[in-house]
C-alpha positions, 0 to 999 in steps of 0.5 A, spaced: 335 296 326 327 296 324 322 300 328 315 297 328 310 303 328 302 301 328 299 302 321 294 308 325 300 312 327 304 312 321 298 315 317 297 320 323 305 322 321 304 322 314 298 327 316 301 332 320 308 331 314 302 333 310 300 338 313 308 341 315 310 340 308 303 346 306 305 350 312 312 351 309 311 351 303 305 357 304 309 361 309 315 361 303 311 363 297 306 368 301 311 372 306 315 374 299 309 378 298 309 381 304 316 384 304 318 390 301 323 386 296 321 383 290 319 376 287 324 372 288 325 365 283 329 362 288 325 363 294 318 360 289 322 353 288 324 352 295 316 353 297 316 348 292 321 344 293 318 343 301 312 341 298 314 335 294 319 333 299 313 333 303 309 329 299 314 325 298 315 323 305 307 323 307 306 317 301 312 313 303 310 314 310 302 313 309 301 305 310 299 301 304 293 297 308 289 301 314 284 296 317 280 301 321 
């Protein structure tokens, strides 16, 4: 089953992916700074794992010809 999504809404998902995929990963690396524990390594590669995964997720999702 294949859903049809207009090119101008799937470049608006893979936007708003982006941006979820920063937030994340922003709220993730900086609230480790923010508590009274030390740094964490596991806590840095899960932010960075967000990120790509979210990058990844917003290229799939970006269509590759947009006719405005």
């Amino acid at each position: 089953m294949s859903i049809k999504i207009s090119p101008g809404l799937r470049k608006l998902y893979a936007e708003k992916v982006l941006e979820l995929a920063n937030i994340g990963a922003g709220a993730t690396l900086f609230s480790q700074f923010l508590t009274e524990k030390g740094f964490s390594w596991l806590s840095t590669f899960v932010g960075f794992g967000i990120i790509i995964v979210g990058y990844v997720v917003s290229y799939l999702l970006y269509p590759k010809r947009l006719k405005l």
